[in-house]
Predicted model as a PDB file, atoms N, CA, C, CB and O in Angstrom, pLDDT in the B-factor column:
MODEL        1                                                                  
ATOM      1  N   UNK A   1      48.697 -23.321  14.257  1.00 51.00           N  
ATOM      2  CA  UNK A   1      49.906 -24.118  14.105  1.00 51.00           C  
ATOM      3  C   UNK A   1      49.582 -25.345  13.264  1.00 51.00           C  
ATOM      4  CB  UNK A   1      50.486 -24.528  15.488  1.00 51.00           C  
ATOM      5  O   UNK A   1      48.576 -25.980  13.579  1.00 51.00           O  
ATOM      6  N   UNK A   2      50.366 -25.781  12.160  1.00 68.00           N  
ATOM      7  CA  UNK A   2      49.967 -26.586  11.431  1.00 68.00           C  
ATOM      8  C   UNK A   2      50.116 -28.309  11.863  1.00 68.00           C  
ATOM      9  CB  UNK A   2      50.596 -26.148  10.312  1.00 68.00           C  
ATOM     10  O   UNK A   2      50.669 -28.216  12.959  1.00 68.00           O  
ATOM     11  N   UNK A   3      50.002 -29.193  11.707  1.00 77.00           N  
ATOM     12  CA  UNK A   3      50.087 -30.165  12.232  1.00 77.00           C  
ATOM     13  C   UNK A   3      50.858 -30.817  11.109  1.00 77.00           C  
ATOM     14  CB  UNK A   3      48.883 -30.655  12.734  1.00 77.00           C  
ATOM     15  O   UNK A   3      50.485 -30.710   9.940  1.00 77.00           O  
ATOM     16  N   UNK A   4      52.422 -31.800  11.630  1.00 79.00           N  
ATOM     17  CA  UNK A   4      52.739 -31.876  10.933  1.00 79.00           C  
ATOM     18  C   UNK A   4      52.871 -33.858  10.925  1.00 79.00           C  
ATOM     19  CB  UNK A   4      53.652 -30.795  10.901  1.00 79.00           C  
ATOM     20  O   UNK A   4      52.594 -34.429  11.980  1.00 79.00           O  
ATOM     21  N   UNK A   5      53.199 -34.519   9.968  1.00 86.00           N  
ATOM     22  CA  UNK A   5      53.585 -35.906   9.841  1.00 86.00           C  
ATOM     23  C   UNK A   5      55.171 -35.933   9.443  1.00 86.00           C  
ATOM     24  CB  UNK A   5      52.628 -36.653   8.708  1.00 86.00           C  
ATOM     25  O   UNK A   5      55.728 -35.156   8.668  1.00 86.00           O  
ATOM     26  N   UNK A   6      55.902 -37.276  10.333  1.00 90.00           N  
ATOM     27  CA  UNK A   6      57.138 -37.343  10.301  1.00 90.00           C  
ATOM     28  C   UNK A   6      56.997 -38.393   9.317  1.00 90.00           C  
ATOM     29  CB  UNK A   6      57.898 -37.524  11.577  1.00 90.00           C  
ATOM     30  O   UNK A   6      55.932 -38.656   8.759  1.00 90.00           O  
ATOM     31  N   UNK A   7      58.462 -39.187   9.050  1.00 95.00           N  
ATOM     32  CA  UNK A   7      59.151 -40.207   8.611  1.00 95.00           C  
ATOM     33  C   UNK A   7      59.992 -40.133   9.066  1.00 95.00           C  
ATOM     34  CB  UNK A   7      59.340 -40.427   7.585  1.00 95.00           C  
ATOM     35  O   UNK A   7      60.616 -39.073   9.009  1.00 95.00           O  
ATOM     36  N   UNK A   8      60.595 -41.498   9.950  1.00 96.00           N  
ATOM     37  CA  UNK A   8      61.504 -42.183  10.109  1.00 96.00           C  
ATOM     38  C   UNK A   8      62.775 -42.657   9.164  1.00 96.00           C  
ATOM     39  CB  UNK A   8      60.912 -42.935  10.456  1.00 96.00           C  
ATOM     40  O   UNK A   8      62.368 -43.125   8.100  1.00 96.00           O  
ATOM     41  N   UNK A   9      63.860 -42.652   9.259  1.00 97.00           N  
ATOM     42  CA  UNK A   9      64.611 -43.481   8.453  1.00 97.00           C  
ATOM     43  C   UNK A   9      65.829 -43.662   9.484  1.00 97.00           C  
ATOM     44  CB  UNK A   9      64.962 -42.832   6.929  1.00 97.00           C  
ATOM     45  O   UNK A   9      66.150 -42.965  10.447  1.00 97.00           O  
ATOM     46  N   UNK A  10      66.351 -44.731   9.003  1.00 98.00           N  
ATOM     47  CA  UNK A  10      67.707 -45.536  10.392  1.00 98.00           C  
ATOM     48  C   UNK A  10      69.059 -45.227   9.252  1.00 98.00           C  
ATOM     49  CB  UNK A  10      67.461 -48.156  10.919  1.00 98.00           C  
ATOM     50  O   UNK A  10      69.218 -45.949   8.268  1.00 98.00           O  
ATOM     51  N   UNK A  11      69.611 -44.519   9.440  1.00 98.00           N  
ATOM     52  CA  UNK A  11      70.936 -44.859   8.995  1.00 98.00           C  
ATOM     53  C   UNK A  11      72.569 -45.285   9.853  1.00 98.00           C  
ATOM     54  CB  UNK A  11      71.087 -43.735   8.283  1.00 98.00           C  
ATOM     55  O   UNK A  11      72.506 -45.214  11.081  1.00 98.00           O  
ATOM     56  N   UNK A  12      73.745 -45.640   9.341  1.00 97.00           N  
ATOM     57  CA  UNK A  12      74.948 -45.487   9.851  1.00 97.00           C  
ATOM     58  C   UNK A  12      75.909 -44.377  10.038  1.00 97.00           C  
ATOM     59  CB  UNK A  12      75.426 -46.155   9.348  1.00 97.00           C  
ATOM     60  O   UNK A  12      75.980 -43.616   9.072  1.00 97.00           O  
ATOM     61  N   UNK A  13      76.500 -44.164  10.831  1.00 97.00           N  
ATOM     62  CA  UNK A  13      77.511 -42.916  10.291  1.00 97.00           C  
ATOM     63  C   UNK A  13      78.756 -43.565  10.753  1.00 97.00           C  
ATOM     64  CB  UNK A  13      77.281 -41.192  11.024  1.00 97.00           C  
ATOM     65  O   UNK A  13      78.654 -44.557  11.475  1.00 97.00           O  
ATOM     66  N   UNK A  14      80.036 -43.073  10.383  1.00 97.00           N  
ATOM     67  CA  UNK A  14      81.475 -43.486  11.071  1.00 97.00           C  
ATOM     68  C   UNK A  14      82.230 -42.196  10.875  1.00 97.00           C  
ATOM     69  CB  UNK A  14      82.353 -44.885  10.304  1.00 97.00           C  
ATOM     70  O   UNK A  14      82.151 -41.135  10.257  1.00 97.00           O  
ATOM     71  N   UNK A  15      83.179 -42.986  11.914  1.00 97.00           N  
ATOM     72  CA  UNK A  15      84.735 -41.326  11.518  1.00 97.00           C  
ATOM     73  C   UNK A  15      85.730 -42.353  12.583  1.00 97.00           C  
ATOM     74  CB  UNK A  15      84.289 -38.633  12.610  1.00 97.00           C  
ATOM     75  O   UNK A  15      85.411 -43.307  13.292  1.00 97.00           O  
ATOM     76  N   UNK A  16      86.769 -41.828  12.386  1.00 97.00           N  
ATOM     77  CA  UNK A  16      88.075 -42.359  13.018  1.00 97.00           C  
ATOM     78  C   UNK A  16      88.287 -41.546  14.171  1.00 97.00           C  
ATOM     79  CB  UNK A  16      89.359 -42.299  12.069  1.00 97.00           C  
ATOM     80  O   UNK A  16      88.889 -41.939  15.171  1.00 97.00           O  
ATOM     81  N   UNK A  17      87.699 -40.207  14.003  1.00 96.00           N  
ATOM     82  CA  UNK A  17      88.216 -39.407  15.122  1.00 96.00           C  
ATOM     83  C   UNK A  17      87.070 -39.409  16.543  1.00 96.00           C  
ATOM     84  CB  UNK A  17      88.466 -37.778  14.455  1.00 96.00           C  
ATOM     85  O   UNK A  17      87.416 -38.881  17.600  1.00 96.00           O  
ATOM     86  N   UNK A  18      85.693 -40.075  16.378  1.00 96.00           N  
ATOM     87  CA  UNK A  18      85.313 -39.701  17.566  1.00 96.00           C  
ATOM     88  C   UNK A  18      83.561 -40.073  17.177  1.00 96.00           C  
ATOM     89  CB  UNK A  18      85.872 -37.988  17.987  1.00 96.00           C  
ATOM     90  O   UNK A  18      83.284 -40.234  15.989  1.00 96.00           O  
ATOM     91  N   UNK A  19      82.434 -40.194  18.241  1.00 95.00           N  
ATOM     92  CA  UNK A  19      81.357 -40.006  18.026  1.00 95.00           C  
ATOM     93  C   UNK A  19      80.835 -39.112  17.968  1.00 95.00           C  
ATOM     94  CB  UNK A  19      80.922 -40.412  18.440  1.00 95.00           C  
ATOM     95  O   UNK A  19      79.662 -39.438  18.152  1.00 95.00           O  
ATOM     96  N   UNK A  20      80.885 -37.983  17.810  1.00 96.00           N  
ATOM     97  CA  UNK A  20      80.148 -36.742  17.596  1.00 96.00           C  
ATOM     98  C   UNK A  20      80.440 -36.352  15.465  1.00 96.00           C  
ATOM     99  CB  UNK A  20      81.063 -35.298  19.005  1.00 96.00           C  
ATOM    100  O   UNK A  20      79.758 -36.158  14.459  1.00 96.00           O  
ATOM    101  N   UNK A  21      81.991 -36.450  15.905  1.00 98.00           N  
ATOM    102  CA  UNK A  21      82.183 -36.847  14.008  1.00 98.00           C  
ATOM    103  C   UNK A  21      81.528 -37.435  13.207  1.00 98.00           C  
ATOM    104  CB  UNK A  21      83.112 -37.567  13.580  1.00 98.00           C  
ATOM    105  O   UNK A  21      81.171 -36.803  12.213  1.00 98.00           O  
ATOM    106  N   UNK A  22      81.137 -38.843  13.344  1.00 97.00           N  
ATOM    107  CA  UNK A  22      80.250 -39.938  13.136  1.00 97.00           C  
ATOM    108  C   UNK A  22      78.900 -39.439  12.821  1.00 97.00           C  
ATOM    109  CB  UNK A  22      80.214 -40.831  14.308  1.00 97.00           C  
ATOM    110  O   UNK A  22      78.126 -39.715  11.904  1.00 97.00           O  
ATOM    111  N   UNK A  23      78.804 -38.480  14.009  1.00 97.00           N  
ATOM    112  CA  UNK A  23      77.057 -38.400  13.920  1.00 97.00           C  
ATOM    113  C   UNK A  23      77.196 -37.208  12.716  1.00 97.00           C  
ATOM    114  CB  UNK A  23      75.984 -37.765  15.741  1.00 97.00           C  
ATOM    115  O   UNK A  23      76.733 -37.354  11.584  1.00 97.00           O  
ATOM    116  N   UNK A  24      77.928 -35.997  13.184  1.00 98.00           N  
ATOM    117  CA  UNK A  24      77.798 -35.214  11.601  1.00 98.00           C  
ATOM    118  C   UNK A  24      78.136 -35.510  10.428  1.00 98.00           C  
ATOM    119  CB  UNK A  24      78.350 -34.208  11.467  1.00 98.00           C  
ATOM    120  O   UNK A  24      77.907 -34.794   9.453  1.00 98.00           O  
ATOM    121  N   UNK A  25      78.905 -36.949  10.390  1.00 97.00           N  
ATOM    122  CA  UNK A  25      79.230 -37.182   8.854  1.00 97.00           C  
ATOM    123  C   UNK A  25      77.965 -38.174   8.424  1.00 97.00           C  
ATOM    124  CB  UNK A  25      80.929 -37.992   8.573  1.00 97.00           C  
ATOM    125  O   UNK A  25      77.917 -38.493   7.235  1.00 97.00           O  
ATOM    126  N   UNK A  26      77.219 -38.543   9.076  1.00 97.00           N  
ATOM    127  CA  UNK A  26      75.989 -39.362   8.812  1.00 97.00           C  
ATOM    128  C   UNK A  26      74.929 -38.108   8.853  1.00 97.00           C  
ATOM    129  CB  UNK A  26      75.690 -40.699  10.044  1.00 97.00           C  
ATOM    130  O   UNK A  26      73.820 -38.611   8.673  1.00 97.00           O  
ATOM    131  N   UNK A  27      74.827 -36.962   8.984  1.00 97.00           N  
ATOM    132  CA  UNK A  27      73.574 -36.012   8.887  1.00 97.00           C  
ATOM    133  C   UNK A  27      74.297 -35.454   7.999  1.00 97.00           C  
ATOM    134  CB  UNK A  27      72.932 -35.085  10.120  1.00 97.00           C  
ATOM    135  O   UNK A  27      73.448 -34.906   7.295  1.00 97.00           O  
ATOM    136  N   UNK A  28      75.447 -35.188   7.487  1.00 97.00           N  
ATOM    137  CA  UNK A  28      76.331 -34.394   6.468  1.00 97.00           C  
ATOM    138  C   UNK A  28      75.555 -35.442   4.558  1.00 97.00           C  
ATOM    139  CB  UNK A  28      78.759 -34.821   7.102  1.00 97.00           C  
ATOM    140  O   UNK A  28      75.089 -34.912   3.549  1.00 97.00           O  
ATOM    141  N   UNK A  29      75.702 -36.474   4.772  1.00 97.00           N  
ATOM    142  CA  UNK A  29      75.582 -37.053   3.510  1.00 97.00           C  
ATOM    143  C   UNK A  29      74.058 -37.661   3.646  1.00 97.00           C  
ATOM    144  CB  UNK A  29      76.831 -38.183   3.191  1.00 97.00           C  
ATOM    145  O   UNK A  29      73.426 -38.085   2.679  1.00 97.00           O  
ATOM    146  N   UNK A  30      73.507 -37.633   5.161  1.00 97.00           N  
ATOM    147  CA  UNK A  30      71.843 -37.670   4.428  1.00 97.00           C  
ATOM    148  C   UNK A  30      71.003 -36.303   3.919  1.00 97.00           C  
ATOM    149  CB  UNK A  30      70.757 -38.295   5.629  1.00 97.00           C  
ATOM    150  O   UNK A  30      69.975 -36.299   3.242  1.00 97.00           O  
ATOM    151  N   UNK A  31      71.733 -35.155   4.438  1.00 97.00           N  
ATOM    152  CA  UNK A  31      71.370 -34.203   3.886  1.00 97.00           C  
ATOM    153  C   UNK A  31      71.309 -34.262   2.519  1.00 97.00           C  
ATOM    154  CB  UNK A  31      71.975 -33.361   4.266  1.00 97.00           C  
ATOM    155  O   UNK A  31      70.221 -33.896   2.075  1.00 97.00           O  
ATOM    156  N   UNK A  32      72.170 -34.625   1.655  1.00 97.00           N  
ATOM    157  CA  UNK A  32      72.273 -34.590   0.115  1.00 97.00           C  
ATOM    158  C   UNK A  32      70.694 -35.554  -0.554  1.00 97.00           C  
ATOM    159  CB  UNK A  32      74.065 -35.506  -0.373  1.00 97.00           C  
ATOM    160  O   UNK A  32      70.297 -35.330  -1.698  1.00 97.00           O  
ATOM    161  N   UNK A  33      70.125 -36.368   0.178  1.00 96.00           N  
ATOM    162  CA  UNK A  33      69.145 -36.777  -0.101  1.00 96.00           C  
ATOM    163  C   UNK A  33      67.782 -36.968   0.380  1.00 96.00           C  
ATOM    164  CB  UNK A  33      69.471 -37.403  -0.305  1.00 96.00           C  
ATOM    165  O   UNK A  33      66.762 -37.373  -0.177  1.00 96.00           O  
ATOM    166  N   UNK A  34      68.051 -36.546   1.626  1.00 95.00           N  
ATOM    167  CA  UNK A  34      66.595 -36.079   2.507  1.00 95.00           C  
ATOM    168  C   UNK A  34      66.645 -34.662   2.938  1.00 95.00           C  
ATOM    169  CB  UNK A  34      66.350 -36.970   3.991  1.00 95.00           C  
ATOM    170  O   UNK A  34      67.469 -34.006   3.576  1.00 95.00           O  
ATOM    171  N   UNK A  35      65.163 -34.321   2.221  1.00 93.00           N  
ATOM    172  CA  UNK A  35      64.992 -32.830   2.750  1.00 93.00           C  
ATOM    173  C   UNK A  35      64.277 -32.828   3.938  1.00 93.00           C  
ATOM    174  CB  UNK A  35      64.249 -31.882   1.787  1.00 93.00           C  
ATOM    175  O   UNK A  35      64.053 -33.916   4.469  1.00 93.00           O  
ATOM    176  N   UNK A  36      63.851 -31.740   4.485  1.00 93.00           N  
ATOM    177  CA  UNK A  36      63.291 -30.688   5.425  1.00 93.00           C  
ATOM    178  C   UNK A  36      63.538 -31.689   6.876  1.00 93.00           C  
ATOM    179  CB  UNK A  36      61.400 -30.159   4.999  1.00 93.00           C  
ATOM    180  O   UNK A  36      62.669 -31.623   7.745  1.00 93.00           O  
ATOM    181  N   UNK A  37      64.818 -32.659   7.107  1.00 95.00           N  
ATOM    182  CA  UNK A  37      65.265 -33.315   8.717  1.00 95.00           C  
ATOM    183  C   UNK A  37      64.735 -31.965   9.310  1.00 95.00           C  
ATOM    184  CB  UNK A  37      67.300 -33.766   9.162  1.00 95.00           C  
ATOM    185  O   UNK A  37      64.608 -30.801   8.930  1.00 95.00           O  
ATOM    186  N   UNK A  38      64.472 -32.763  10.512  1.00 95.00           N  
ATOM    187  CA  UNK A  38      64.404 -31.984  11.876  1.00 95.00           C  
ATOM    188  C   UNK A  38      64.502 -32.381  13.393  1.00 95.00           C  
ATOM    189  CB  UNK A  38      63.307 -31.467  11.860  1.00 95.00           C  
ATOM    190  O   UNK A  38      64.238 -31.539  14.252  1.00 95.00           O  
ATOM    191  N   UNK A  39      64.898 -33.719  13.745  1.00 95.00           N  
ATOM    192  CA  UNK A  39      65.377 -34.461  14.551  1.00 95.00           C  
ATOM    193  C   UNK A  39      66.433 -35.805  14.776  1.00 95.00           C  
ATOM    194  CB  UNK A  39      64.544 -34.590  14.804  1.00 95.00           C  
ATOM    195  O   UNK A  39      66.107 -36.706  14.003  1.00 95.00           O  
ATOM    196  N   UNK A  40      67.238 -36.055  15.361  1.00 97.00           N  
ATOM    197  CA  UNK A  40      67.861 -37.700  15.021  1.00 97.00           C  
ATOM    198  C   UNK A  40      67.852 -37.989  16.623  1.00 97.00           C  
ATOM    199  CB  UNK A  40      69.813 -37.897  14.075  1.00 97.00           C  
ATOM    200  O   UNK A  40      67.877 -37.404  17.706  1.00 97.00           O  
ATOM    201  N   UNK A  41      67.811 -39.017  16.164  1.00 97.00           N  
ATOM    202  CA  UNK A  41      68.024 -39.738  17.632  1.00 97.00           C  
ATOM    203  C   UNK A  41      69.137 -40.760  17.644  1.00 97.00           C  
ATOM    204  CB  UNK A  41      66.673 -40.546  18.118  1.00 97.00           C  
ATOM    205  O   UNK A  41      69.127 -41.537  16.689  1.00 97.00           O  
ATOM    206  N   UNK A  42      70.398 -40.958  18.823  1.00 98.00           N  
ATOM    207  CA  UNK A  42      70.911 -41.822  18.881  1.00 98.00           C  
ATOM    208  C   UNK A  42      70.793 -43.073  19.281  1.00 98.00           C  
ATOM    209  CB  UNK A  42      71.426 -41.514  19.130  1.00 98.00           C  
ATOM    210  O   UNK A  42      70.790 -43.182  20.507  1.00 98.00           O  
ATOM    211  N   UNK A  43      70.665 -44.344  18.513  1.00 97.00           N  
ATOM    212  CA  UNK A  43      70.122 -45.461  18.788  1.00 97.00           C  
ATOM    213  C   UNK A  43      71.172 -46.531  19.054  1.00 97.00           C  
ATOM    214  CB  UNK A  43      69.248 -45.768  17.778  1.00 97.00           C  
ATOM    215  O   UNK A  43      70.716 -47.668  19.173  1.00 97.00           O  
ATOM    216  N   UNK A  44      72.446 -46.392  19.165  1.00 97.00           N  
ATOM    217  CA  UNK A  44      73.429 -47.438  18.708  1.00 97.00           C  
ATOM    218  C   UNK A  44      74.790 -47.038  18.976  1.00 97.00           C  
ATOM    219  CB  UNK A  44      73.308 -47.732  17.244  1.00 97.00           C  
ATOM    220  O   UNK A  44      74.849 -46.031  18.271  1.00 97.00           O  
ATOM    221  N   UNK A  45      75.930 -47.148  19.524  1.00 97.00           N  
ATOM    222  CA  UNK A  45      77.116 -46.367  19.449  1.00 97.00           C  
ATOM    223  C   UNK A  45      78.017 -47.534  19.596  1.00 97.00           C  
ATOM    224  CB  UNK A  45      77.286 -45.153  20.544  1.00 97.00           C  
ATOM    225  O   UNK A  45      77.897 -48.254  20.587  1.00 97.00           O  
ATOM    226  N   UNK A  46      78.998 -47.804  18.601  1.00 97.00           N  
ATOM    227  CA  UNK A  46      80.007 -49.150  18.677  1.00 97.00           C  
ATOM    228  C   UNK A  46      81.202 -48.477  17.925  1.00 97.00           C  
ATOM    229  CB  UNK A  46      79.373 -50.775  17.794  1.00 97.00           C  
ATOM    230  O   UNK A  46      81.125 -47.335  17.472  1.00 97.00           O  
ATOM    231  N   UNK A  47      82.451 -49.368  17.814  1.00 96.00           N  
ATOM    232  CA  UNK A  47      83.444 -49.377  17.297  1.00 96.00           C  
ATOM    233  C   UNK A  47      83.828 -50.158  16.513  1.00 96.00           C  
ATOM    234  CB  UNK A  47      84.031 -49.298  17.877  1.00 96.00           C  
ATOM    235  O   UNK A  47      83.071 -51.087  16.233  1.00 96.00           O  
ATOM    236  N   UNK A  48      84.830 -50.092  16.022  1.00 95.00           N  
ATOM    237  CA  UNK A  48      85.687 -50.881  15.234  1.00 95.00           C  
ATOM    238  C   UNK A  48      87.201 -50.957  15.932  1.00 95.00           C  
ATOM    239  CB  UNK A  48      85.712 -50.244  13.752  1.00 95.00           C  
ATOM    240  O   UNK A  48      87.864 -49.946  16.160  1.00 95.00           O  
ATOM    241  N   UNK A  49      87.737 -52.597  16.299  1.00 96.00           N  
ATOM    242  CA  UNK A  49      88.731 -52.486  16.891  1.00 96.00           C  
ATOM    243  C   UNK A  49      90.171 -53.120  16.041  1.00 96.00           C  
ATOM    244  CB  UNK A  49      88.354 -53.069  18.148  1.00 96.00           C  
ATOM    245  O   UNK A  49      90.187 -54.313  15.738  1.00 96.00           O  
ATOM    246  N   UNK A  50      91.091 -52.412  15.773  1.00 96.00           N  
ATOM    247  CA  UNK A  50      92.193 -52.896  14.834  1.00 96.00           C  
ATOM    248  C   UNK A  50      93.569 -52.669  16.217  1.00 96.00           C  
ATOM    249  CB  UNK A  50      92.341 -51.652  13.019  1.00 96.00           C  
ATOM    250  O   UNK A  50      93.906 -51.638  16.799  1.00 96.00           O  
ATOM    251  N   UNK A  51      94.046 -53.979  16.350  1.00 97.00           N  
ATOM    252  CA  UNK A  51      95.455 -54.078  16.860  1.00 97.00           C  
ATOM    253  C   UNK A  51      95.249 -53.300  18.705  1.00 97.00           C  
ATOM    254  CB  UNK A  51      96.704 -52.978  15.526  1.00 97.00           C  
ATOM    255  O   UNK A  51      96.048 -52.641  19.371  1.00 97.00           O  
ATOM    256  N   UNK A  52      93.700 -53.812  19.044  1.00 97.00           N  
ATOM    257  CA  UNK A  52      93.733 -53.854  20.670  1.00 97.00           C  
ATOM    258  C   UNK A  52      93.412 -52.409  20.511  1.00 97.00           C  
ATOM    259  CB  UNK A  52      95.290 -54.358  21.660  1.00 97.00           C  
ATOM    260  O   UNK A  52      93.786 -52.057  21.630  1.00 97.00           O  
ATOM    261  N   UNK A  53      92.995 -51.308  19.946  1.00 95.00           N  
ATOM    262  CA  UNK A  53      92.869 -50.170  20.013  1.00 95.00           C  
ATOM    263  C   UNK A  53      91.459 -49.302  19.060  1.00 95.00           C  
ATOM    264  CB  UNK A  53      94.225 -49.869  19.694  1.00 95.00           C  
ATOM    265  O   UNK A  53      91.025 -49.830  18.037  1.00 95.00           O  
ATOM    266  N   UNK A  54      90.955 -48.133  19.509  1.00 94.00           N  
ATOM    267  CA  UNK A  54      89.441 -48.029  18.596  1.00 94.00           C  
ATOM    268  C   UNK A  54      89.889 -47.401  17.292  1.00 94.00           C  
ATOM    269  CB  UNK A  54      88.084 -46.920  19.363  1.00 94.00           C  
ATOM    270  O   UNK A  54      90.780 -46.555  17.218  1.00 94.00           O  
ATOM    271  N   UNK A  55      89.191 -47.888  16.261  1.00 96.00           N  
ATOM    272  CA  UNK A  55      90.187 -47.470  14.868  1.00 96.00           C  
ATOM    273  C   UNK A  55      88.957 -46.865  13.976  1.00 96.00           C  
ATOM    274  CB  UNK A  55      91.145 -49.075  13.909  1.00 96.00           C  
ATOM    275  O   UNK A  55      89.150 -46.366  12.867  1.00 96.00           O  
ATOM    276  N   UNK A  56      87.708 -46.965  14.573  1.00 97.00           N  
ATOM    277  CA  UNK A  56      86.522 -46.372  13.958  1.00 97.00           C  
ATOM    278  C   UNK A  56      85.142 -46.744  14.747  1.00 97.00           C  
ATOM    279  CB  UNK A  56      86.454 -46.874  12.449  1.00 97.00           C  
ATOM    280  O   UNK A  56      84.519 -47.773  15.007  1.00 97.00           O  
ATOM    281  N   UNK A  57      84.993 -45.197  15.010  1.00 97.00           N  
ATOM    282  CA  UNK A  57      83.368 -44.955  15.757  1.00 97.00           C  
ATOM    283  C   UNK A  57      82.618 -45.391  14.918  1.00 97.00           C  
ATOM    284  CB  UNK A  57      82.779 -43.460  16.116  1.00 97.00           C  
ATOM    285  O   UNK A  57      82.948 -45.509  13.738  1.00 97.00           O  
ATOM    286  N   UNK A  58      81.401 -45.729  15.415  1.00 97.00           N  
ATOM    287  CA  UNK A  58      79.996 -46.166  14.318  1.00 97.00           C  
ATOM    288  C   UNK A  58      79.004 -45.642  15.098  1.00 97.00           C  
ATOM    289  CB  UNK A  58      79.599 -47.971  13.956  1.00 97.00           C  
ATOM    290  O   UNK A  58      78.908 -46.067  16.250  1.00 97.00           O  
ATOM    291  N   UNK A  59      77.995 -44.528  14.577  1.00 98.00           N  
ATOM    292  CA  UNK A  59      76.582 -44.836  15.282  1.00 98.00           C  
ATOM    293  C   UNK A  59      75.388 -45.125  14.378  1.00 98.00           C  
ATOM    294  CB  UNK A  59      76.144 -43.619  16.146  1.00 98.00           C  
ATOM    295  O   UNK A  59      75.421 -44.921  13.165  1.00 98.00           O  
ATOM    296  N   UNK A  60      74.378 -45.589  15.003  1.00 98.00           N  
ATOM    297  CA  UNK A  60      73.550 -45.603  14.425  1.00 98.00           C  
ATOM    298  C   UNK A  60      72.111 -44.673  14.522  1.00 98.00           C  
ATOM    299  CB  UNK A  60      73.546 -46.645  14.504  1.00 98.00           C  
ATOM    300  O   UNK A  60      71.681 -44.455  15.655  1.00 98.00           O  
ATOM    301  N   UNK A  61      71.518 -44.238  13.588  1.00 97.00           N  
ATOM    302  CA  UNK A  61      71.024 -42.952  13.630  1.00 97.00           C  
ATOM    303  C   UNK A  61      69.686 -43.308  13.050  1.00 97.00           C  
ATOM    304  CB  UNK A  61      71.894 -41.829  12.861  1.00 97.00           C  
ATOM    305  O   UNK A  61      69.541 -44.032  12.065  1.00 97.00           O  
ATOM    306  N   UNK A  62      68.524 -42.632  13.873  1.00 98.00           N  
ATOM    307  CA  UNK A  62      67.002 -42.055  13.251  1.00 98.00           C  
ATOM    308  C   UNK A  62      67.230 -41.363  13.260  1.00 98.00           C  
ATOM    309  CB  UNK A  62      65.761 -42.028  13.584  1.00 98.00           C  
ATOM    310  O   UNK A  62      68.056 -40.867  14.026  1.00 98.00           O  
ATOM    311  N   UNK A  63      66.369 -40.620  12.003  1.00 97.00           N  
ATOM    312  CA  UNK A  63      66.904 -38.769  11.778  1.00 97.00           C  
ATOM    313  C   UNK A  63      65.138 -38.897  11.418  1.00 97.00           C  
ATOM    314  CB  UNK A  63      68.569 -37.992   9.981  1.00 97.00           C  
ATOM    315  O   UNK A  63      64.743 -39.621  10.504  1.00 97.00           O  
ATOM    316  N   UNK A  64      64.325 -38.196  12.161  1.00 96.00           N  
ATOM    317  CA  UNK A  64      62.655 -37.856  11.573  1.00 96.00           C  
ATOM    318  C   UNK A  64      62.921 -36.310  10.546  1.00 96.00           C  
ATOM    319  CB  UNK A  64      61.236 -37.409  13.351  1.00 96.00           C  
ATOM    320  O   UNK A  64      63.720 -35.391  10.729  1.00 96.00           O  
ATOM    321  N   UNK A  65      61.946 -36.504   9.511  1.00 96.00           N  
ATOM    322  CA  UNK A  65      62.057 -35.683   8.594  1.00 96.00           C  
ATOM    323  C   UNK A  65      60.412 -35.323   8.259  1.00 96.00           C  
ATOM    324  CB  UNK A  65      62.978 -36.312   7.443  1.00 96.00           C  
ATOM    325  O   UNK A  65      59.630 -36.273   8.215  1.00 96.00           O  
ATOM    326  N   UNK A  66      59.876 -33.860   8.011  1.00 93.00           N  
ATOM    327  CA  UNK A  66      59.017 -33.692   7.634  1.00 93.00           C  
ATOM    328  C   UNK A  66      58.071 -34.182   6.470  1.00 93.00           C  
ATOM    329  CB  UNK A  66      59.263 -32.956   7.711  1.00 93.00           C  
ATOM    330  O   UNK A  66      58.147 -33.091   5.906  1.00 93.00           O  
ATOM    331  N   UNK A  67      57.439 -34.733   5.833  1.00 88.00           N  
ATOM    332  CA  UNK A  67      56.753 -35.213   4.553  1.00 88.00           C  
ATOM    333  C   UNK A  67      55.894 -34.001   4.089  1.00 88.00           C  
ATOM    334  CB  UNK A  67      55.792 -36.597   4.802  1.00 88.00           C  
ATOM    335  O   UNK A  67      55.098 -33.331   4.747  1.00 88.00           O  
ATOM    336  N   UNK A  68      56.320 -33.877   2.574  1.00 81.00           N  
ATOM    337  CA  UNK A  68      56.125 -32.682   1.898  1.00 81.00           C  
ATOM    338  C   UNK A  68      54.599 -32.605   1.657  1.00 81.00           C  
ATOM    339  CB  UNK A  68      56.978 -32.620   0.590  1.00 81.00           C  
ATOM    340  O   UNK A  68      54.209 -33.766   1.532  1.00 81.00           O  
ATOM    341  N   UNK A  69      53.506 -31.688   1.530  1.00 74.00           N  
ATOM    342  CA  UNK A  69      52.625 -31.449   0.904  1.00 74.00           C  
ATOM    343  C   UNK A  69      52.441 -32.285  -0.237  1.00 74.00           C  
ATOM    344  CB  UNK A  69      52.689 -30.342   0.711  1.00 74.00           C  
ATOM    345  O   UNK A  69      51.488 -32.096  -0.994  1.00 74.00           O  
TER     346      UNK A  69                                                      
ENDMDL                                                                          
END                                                                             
C-alpha cells in the first residue's frame, strides 16, 4: 500500500437553499482547480440574515487532497 501525503486547503461555500447545497457548491467549483480531493471536513457553518430571516448558508470547508508524484 503506498503511502500517501495530503494538502490542506480552507475554502467558503454558500447557497440560499440550505447547508448541504453550500457544501456541494464549494466541492463543485474547487473541483475545477484541485485535483485528486479525497476528504473535507466541516469547520464552520453560519448564515446570512436579510429582514429577520436566513437568506444564505455559508460553510466553511477543508477539503485534503492528494500531492502528485
Amino acid at each position: 500500500m503506498p503511502h500517501h501525503v495530503y494538502k490542506k486547503i480552507e475554502i467558503v461555500g454558500s447557497s440560499q437553499n440550505g447547508f448541504e447545497e453550500a457544501v456541494q457548491n464549494a466541492l463543485a467549483r474547487a473541483k475545477k482547480t484541485v485535483r485528486s480531493m479525497r476528504w473535507f471536513e466541516v469547520t464552520e457553518t453560519r448564515g446570512y440574515i436579510d429582514d429577520g430571516k436566513v437568506a444564505e448558508w455559508q460553510v466553511t470547508l477543508k477539503i485534503g487532497f492528494t500531492l502528485e508524484e
